[in-house]
C-alpha positions in Angstrom: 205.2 346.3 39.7 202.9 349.3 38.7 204.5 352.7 38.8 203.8 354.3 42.1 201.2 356.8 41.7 199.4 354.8 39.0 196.5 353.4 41.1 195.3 356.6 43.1 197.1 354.8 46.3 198.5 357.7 48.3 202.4 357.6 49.9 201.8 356.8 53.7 203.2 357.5 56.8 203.7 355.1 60.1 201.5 357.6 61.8 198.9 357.9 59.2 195.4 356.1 59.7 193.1 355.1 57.6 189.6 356.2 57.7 186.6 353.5 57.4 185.6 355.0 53.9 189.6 355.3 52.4 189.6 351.6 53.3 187.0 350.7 51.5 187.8 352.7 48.4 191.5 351.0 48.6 189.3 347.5 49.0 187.0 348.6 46.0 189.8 349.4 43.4 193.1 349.6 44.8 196.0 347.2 43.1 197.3 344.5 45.3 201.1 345.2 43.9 200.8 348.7 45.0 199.1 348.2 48.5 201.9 345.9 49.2 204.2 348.5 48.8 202.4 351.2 50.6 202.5 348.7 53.7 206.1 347.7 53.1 207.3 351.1 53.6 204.9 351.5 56.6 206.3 348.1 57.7 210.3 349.7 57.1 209.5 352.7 59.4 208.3 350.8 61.9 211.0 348.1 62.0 214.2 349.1 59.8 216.3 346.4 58.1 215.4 343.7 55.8 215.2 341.5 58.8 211.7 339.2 58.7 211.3 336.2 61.0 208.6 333.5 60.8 207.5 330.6 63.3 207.8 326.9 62.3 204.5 324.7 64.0 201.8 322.8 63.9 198.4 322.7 64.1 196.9 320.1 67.0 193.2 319.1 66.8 192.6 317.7 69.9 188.9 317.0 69.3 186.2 317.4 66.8 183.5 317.1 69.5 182.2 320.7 69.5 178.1 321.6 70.3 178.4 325.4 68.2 177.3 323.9 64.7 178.4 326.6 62.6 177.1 326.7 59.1 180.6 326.7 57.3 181.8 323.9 58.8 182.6 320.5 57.8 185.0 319.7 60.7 183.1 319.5 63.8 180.8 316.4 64.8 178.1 316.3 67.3 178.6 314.4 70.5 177.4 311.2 69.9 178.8 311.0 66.7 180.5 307.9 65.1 183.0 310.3 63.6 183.7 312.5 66.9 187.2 312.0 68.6 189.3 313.4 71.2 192.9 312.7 71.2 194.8 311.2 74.3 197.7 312.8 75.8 199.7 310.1 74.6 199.0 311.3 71.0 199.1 315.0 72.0 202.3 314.2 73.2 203.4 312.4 69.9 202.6 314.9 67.5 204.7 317.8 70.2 207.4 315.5 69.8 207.6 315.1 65.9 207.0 318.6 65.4 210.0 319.5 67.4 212.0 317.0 65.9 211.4 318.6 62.9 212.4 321.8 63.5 209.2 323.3 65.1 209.1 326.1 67.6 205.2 325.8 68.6 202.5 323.9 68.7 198.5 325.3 67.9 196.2 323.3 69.7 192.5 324.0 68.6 189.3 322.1 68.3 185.9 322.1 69.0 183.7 323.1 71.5 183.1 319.5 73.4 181.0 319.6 76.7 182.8 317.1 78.2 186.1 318.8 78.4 186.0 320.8 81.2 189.3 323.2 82.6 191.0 320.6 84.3 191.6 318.2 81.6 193.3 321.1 80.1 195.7 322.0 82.9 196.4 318.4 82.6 197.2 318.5 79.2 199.3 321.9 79.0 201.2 320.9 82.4 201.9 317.5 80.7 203.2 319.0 77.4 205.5 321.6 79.4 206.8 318.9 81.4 208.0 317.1 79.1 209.0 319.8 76.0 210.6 323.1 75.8 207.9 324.3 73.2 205.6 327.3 73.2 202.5 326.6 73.2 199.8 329.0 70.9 196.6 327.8 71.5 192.3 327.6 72.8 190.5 330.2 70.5 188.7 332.8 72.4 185.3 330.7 71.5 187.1 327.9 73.0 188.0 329.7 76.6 184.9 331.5 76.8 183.1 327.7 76.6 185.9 326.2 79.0 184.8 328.7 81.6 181.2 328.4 80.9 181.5 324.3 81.4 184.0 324.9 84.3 181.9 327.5 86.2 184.3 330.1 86.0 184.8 334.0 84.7 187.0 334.0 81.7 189.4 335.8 83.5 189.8 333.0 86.1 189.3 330.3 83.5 192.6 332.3 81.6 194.6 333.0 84.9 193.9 328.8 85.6 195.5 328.4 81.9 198.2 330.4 81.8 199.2 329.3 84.9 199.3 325.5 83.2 201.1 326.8 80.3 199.6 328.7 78.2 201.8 331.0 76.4 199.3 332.7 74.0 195.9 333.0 72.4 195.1 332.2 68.3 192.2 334.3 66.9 190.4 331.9 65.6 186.6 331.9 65.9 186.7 335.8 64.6 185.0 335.0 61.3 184.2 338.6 60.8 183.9 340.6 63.9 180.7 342.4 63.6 177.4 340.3 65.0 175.3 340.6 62.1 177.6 337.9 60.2 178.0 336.0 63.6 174.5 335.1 63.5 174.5 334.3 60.3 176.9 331.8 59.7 178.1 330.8 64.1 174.9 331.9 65.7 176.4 329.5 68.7 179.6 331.1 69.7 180.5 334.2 71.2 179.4 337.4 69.9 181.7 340.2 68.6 182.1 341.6 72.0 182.7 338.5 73.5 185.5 337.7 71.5 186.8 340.9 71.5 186.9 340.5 75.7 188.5 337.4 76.1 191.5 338.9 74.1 191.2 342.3 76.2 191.4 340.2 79.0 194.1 337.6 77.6 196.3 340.4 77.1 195.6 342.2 80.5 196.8 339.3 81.5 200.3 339.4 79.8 198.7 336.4 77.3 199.9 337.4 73.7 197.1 336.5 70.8 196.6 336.8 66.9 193.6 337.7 64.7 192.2 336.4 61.9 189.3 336.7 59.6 187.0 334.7 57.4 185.9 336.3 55.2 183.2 335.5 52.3 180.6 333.9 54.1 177.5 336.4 54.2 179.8 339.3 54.9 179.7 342.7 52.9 183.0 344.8 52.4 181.4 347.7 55.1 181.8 344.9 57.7 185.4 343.7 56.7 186.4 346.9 57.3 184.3 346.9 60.5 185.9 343.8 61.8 189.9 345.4 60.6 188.8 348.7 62.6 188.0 346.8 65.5 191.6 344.7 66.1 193.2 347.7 65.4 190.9 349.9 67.9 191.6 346.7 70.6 195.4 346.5 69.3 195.4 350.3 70.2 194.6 349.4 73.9 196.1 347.0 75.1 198.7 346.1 72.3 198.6 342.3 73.0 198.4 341.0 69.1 201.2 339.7 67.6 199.7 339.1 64.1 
């Protein structure tokens, strides 16, 4: 590892923030070793020990039926389609069991956004799953709930009380991309805006619903708006504290 001090990174504190421009001067030209290690001892303040845990799951697409036709992807199919699928319970159920039997913790169900599928087919399916298997079960993308409640009739918060109350146990960020609406319309001009992702996961955790973030990056985006999109999970995180990851 480079010498600390080499690369112009500064020591930081737990309490220290980053402004918009030192992030993208660190993006710009800062060495990856050295960043690492900045965040490690960021990471050691915050939780002492050499203590790290991880999850062991698997990811569940439960259709590839979805009507948002973003521009990066080569997963979805239009209803209709010759290719387009949904998955039965039965094999829902299937691949809960085999991931537990191998060791697995969690299940991620995502998939596209299919008309057809309105909110009770999945209380059906998260009731059945948490009948039949102690698992937790991290899944439906905030594009995802927002177009369950939009099929279904309902707010997101009811369409997310209606879940949780099925068995939901929390919310995967998918469907970020990059949080900032310019990009949205670029490449998923179909789903939910920045702000409307950014509320289903205010309201999810309101809600005592747990949920990730992610980001795509690369796809139209400029560094100004990754930054953008970082400043905006941590501004939400501030709030309501509800991400995980």
């Amino acid at each position: 590892m480079p010498g600390r001090g080499t690369t112009g990174v500064p020591p930081v504190k737990p309490s220290a923030r980053l402004s918009d421009d030192e992030a993208l001067a660190l993006l710009a030209g800062g060495d990856l070793l050295e960043l690492g290690a900045r965040a490690d001892e960021v990471r050691r303040a915050l939780h002492p020990g050499d203590e790290v845990t991880f999850i062991v799951d698997r990811n569940i697409n439960y259709t590839n039926v979805c009507v948002s036709g973003c521009r990066f992807c080569a997963f979805y199919r239009a209803p209709g389609d010759p290719q387009a699928y949904v998955l039965t319970e039965a094999e829902i159920h299937a691949k809960v069991a085999e991931t537990l039997a191998l060791g697995g913790t969690a299940v991620m169900m995502q998939g596209g956004l299919n008309p057809d599928l309105d909110i009770t087919w999945y209380e059906r399916l998260l009731r059945g799953i948490k009948e039949r298997f102690t698992i937790h079960i991290h899944s439906l993308s905030p594009p995802e709930v927002a177009h369950i409640a939009a099929v279904s009739g309902l707010s997101v918060e009811e369409a997310l009380r209606r879940l949780r109350a099925a068995g939901l146990d929390s919310l995967p960020g998918g469907g970020a991309e990059v949080i900032v609406d310019r990009v949205r319309r670029a490449v998923s001009p179909h789903k939910i805006g920045a702000a409307g992702w950014l509320d289903v996961m205010r309201t999810a955790h309101r809600l005592g619903l747990p949920g990730t973030a992610t980001m795509m990056f690369g796809a139209r985006d400029t560094a100004t708006e990754r930054i953008a999109h970082l400043r905006a999970v941590r501004e939400l995180q501030d709030e309501t504290g509800g991400f995980t990851a």
